[in-house]
C-alpha positions in Angstrom: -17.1 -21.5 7.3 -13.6 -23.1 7.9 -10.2 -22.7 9.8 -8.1 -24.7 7.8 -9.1 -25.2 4.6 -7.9 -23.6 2.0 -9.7 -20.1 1.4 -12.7 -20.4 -1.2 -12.3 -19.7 -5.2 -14.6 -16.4 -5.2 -12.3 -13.8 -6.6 -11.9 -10.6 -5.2 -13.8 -7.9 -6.7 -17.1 -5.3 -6.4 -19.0 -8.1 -4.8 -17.2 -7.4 -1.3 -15.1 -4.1 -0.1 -12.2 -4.2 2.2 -11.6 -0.3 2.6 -8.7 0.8 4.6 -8.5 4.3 6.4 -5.0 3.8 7.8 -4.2 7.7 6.0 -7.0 9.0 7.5 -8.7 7.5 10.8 -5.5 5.3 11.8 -3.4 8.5 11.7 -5.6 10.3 14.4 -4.1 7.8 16.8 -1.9 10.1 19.4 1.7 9.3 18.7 1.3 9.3 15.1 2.2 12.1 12.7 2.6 11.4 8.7 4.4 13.2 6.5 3.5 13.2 2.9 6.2 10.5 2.3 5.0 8.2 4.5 1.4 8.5 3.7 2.7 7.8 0.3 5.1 4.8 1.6 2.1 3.2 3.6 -0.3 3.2 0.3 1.8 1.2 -1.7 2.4 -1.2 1.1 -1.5 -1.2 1.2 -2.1 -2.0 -2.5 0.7 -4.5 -2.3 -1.3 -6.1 -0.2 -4.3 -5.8 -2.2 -6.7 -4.1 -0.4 -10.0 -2.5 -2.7 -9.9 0.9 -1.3 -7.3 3.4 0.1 -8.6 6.8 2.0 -6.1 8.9 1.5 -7.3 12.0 3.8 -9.0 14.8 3.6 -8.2 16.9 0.4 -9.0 21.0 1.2 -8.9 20.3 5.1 -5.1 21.0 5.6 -2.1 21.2 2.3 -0.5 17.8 3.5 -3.8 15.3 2.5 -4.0 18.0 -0.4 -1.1 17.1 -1.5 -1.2 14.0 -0.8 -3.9 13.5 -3.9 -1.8 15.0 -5.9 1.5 13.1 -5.7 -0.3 9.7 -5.1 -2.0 10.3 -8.6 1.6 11.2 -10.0 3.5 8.6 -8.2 1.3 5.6 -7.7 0.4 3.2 -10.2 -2.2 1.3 -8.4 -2.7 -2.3 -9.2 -5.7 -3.0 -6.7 -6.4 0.0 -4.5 -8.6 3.0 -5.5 -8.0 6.2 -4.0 -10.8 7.6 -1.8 -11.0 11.3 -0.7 -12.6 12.2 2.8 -14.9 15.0 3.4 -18.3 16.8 4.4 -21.7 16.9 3.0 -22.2 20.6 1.8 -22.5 23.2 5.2 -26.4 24.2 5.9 -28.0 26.7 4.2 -25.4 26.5 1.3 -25.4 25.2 -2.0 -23.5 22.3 -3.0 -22.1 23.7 -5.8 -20.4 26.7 -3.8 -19.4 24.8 -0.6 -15.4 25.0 -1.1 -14.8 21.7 0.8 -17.0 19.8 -2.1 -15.4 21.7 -4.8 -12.0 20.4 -3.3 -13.5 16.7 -3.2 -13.8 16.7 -7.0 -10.5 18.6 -7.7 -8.7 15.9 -5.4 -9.9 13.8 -8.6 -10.4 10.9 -6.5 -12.4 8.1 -8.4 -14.2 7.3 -5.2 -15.4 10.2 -2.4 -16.6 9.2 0.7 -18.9 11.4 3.0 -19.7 12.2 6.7 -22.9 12.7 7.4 -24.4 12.8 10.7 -26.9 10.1 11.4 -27.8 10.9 15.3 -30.8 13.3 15.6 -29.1 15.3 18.5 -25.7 15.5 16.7 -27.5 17.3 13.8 -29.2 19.7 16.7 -26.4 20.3 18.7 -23.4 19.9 16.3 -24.6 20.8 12.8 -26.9 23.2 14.1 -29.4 22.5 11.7 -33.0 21.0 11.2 -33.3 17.3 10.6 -34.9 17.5 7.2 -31.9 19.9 6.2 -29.3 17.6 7.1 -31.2 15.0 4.7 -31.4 17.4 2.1 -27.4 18.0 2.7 -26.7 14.4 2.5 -29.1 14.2 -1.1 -27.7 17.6 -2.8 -23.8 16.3 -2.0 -24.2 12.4 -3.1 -26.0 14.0 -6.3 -24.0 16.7 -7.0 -20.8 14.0 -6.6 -22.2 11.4 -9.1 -23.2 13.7 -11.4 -19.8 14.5 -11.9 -18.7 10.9 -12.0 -17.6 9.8 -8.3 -18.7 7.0 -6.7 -19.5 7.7 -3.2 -20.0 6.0 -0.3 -21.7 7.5 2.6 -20.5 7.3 6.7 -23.2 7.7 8.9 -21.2 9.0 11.8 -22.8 7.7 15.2 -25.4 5.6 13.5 -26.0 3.3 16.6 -26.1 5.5 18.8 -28.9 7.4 16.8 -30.5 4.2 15.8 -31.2 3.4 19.7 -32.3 7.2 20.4 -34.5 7.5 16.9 -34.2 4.7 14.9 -36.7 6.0 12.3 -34.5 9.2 11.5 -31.8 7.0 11.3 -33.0 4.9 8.9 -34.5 8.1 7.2 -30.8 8.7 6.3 -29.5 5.9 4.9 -32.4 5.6 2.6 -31.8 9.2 1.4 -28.3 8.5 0.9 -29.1 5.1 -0.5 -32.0 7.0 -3.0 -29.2 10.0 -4.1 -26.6 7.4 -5.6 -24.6 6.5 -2.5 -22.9 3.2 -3.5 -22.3 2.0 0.3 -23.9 3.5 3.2 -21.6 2.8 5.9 -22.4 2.2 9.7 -20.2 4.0 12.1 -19.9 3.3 15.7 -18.3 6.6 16.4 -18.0 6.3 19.9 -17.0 2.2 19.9 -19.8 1.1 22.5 -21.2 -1.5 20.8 -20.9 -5.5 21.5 -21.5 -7.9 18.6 -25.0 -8.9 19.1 -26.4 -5.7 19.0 -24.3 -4.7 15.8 -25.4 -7.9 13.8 -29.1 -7.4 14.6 -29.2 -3.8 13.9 -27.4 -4.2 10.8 -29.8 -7.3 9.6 -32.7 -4.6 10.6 -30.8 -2.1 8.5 -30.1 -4.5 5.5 -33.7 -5.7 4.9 -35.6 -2.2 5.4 -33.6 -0.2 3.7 -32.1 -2.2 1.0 -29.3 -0.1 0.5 -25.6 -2.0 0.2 -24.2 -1.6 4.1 -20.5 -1.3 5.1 -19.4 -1.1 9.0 -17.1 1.1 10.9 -16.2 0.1 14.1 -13.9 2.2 17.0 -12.3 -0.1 19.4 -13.6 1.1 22.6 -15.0 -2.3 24.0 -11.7 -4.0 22.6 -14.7 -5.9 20.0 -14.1 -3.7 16.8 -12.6 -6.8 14.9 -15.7 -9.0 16.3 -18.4 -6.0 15.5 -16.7 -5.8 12.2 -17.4 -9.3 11.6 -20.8 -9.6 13.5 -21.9 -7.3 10.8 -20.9 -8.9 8.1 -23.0 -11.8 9.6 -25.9 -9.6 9.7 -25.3 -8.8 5.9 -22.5 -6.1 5.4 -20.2 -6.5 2.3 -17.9 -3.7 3.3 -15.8 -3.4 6.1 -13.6 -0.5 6.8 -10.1 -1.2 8.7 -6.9 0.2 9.9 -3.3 -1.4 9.7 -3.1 -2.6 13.0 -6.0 -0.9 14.6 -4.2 1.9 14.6 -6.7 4.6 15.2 -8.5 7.4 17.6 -8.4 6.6 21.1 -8.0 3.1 21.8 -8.0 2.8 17.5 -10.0 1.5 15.0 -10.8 -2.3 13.5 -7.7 -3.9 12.5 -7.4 -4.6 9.0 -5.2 -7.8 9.1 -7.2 -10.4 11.7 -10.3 -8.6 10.1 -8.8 -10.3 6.5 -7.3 -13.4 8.1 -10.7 -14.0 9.3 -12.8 -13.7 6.1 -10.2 -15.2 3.6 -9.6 -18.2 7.0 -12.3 -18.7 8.5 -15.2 -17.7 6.6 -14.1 -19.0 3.7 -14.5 -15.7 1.1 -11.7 -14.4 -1.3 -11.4 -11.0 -0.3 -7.3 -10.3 -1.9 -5.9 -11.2 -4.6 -4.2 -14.7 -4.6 -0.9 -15.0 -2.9 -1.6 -11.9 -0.8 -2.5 -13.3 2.3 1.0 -14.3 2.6 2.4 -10.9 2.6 0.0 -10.0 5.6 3.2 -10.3 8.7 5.8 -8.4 6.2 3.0 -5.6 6.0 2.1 -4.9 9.1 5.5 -4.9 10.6 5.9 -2.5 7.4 3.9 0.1 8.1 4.4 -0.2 11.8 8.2 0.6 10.9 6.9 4.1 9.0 4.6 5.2 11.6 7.7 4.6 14.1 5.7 2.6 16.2 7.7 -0.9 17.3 5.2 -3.9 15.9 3.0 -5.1 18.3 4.3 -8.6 19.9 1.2 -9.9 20.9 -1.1 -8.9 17.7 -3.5 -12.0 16.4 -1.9 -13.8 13.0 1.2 -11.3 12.5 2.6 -10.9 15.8 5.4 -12.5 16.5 3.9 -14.0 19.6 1.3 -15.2 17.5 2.6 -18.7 17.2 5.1 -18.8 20.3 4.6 -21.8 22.3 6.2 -21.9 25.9 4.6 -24.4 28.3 6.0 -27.9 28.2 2.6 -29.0 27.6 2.0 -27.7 24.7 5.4 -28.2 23.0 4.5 -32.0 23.8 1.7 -31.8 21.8 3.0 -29.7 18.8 5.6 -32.4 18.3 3.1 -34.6 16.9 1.3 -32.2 15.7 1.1 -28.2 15.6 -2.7 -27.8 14.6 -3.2 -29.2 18.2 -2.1 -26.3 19.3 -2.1 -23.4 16.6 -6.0 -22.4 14.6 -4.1 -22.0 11.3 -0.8 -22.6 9.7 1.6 -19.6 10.4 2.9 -19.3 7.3 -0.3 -18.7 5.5 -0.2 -15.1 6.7 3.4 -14.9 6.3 4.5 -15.8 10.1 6.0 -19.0 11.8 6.3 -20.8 14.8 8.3 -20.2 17.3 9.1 -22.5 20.5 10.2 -20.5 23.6 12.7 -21.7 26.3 11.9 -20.6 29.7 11.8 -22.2 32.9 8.4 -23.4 32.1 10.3 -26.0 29.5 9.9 -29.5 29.1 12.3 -31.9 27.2 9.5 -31.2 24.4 10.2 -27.6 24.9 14.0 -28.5 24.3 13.9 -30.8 21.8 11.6 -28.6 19.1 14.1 -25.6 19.8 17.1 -27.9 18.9 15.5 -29.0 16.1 14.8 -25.0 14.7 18.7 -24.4 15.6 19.6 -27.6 13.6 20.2 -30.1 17.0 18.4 -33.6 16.5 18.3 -34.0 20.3 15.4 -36.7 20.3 17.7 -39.3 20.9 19.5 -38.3 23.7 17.3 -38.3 27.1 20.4 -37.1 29.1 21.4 -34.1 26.9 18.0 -32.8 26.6 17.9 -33.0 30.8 20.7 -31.4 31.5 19.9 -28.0 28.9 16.5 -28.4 30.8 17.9 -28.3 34.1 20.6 -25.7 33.3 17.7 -23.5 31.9 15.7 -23.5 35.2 18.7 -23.0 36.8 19.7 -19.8 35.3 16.0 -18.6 35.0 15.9 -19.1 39.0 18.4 -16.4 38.8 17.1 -14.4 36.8 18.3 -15.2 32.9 15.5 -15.0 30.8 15.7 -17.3 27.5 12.4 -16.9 25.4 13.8 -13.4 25.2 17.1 -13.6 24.4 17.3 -16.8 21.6 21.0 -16.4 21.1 21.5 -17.0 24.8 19.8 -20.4 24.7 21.6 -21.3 21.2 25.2 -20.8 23.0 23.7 -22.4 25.8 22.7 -25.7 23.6 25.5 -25.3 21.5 27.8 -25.8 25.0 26.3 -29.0 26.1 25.8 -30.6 23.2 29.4 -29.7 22.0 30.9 -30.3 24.8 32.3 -27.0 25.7 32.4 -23.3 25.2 31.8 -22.0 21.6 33.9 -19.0 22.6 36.5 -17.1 20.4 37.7 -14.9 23.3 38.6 -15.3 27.0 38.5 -12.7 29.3 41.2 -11.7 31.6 39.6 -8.4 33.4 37.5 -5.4 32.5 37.3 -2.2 34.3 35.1 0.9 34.0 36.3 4.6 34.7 33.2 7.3 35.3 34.6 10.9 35.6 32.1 13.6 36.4 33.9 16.9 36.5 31.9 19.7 38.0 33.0 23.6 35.8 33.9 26.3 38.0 34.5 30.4 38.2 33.1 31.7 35.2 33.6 28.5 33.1 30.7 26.9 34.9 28.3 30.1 34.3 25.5 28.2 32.1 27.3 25.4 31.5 26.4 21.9 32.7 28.4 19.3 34.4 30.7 16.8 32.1 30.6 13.6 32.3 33.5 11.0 30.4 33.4 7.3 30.4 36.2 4.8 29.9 36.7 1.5 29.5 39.9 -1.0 29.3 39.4 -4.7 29.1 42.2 -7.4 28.8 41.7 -10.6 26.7 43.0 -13.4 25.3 42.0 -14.1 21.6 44.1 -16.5 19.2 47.2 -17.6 21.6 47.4 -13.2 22.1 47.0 -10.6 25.2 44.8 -7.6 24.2 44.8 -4.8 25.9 42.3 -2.2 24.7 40.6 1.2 25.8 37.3 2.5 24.5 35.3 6.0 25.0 31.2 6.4 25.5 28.4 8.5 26.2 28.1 5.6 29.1 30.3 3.3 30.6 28.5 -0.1 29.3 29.0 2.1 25.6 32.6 2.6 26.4 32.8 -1.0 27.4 31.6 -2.0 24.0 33.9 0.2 22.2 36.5 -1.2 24.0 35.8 -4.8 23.1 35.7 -3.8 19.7 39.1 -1.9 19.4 40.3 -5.2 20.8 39.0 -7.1 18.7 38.1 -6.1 15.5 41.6 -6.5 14.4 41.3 -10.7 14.9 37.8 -10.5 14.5 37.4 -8.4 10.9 33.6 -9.9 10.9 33.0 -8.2 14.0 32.8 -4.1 12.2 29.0 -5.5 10.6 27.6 -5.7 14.1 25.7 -2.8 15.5 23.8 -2.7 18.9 19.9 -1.7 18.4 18.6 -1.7 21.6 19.7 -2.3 25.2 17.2 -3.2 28.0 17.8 -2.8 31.9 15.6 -4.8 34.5 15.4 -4.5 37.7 14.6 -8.0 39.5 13.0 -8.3 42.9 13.4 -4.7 43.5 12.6 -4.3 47.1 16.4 -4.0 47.4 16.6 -1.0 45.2 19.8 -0.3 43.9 21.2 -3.1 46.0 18.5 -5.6 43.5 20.1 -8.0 40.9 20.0 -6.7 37.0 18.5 -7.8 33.8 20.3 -6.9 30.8 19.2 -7.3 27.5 21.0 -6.6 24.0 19.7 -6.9 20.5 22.4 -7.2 18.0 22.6 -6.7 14.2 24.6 -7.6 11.2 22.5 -6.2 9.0 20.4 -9.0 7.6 19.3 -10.5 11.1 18.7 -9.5 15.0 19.3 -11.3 17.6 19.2 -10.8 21.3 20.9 -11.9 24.4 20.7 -12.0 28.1 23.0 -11.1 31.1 22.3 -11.1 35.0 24.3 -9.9 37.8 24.0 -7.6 40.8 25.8 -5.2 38.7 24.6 -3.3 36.0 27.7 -3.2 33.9 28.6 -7.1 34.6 25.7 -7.9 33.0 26.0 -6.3 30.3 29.3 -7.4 29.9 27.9 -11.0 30.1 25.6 -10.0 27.5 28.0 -8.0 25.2 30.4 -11.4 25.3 26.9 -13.5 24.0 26.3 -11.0 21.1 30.0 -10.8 19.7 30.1 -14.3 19.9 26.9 -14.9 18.3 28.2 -12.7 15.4 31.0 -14.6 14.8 29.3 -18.0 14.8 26.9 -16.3 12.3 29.3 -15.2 10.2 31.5 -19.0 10.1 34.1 -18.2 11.7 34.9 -21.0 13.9 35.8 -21.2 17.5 38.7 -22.4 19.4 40.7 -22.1 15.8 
């Protein structure tokens, strides 16, 4: 086992299974709803990335995973996934070659079928409501009835540790009679996500060495240890591990596929991808985040764009003799970087290492570096907040170590107009209030007055049309930026409306975001402070030069 050596030479195969249910399980998780198209868009992301198998749904159970089969076959030419349809063992008392929901299992035509089968004495009772040995009849007629016509199957045994603490005997009972039928992979499920790792890795070792059947895992994320039970239990001898794009899942979700695959191509040294895939890992997940319309989580292990973001002064000092003091694995093995945040928490290394990612060598100069340090805990005090807003801090640097302004604009005066008109007599009947926002700012740009007047749904929007009216004319560059999100704090709000404002802005040109920071004890001040960052971001972005 190692952390930063190169992953082993054993090439991804049959020998280990990384099977991802993103289609299926991860699209359980409230908040997400798939269309065809985007179950179709996230499996080719997933066999991009090279995963073994893709569960595609549950053919026969509604027309969209039925579907589903049926363009994926058309439409996908797999290069390292095979498709895997969800569904039942035959119903009780009926035979496998008339239950409808098998039939649809082989006219999916699926390579690879896997099966639910319950594996908890009292879930067969209660939920099934059938006998025990007719539930391990169901599991034997369906595995045989599904390799006989050429599927390989795997088997989940739906709360398995749960019925392995209650009756461990009946539990086994079913994984040797899935195991016996033709099951390639009898997979443990903890359904309900209560298990810790110890007790996963000995009960899949117990598992392993009495039944001798090839185990898989399935673990819920209940206890926040899905990732670790995952692993535990390939500790304890399973050489399949089922997965979600990031966790996504039922409840609190499922095992996450990507620090599930960082770990065993990283740190326990197995090829589990093809070569070259691990890189892709970051652009993937933020992928399929983007389809499920679900903004990519910040913090997530190895993708995240936190993952490598360093913001105490202590340990910048150390990364700038060496990052592995303070990061388990190269970034860009799994497609991510480093990133050094400026905050009021900065030291001069801090200052220096963000310079140096802008293109500033400010090593040499002790009394630069202390006064952007000092500026930045100045403005944090009131309020500014730079690890968020990166295009801040580089105006910011770019001032003192310039020795002025990088501005292409000065204001003169901005004003706001917001007209609620309240409909009367029979105009009103029905009809809600209107409200009209206007904006006029007056600037200086080039040696020029500008006076300009913008409409919006708000009056910060109206404010930004107006800048751009004025503008845009002098500015041509300035029609490829968009605004793509706009964030309002509230600091120290036991003054309520009376608090000072946090305004953040995310601008685009299409190729790139970036995001800056205003603070005032107005709202619309800050966001004019804000709006004059982004534009003049822009421009620097796109060469035009200042002061010109």
């Amino acid at each position: 086992m190692t952390s930063k050596d190169e992953p082993g030479t054993q090439a991804p195969g049959d020998g280990f299974h990384v099977f991802d249910t993103t289609l299926r399980d991860g699209a359980q998780r409230e908040g997400i709803t798939l269309t065809v198209a985007d179950k179709l868009t996230i499996a080719r992301h997933l066999d991009d990335f090279g995963v073994g198998f893709i569960e595609g749904g549950w053919p026969g159970a509604n027309p969209r995973d039925t579907e589903f089969f049926q363009r994926a076959r058309a439409e996908i030419p797999f290069r390292h996934a095979k498709l895997v349809a969800f569904g039942s063992t035959r119903r009780a008392g009926v035979a496998v070659a008339d239950d409808p929901q098998v039939r649809a299992l082989l006219d999916s035509e699926a390579p690879v079928v896997t099966l639910v089968a319950k594996a908890h004495d009292r879930h067969v009772e209660l939920a099934l409501r059938t006998t025990l040995a007719e539930n391990l009849a169901m599991i034997e007629d369906t595995v045989s009835h599904l390799r006989a016509h050429g599927r390989r199957v795997f088997v989940d045994c739906e709360h398995f540790f749960d019925g392995h603490a209650a009756n461990p005997d009946y539990a086994l009972d079913v994984v040797r009679t899935a195991h016996r039928a033709g099951a390639d992979v009898v997979v443990l499920c903890d359904t309900n996500g209560g298990m810790l790792p110890a007790q996963v890795q000995a009960v899949v070792r117990t598992v392993v060495t009495d039944t001798g059947a090839r185990i898989g895992i399935h673990a819920q994320d209940d206890t926040g240890c899905a990732v670790a039970n995952t692993l535990a239990a390939v500790d304890g001898g399973a050489t399949h591990v089922q997965c979600t794009a990031n966790g996504y899942g039922e409840r609190v979700g499922n095992a996450n596929l990507f620090p599930v695959v960082a770990a065993l191509e990283l740190k326990y040294d197995r090829r589990v991808l093809p070569p070259g895939s691990l890189t892709e890992m970051t652009r993937i997940s933020h992928a399929i985040a983007e389809v499920v319309n679900l903004t990519p989580a910040t913090h997530q292990p190895y993708v995240g764009v936190s993952a490598f973001a360093h913001k105490g002064g202590l340990h910048a000092s150390a990364i700038k003799v060496d990052p592995d003091l303070y990061q388990h694995i190269d970034p860009e093995r799994v497609g991510n970087s480093m990133r050094m945040l400026v905050s009021d928490m900065a030291g001069r290394a801090s200052v220096e290492l963000k310079g140096r990612e802008l293109g500033y060598d400010l090593a040499g100069d002790r009394e630069l570096v202390g006064r952007i340090v000092d500026r930045v805990k100045a403005q944090e005090l009131k309020g500014f907040s730079y690890e968020a807003a990166d295009a801040s801090f580089e105006l910011l640097l770019r001032e003192e170590a310039d020795g002025g302004p990088q501005r292409f604009f000065r204001l003169e005066s901005w004003r706001t107009i917001t007209d609620q008109r309240a409909l009367s007599g029979t105009e009103a009947a029905g009809t809600v209030e209107t409200v009209e926002n206007e904006a006029t700012v007056k600037l200086w740009a080039k040696g020029e007055r500008i006076v300009a007047t913008g409409e919006g749904n708000g009056p910060v929007h109206a404010l930004d049309q107006a800048l751009r009216a004025g503008l845009e004319r002098t500015f041509p560059e300035l029609a490829r930026l968009q605004l793509v999100d706009y964030k309002v704090r509230i600091l120290e709000g036991r003054q309520g409306t009376q608090s000072t404002t946090r305004v953040l802005i995310t601008t685009s040109d299409g190729t790139a975001e970036w995001s800056t920071v205003g603070v005032a004890d107005n709202v619309i001040a800050a966001s004019w402070q804000a709006l004059d960052d982004a534009y003049t971001y822009g421009l620097l972005r796109a060469g035009v030069r200042p002061n010109e």
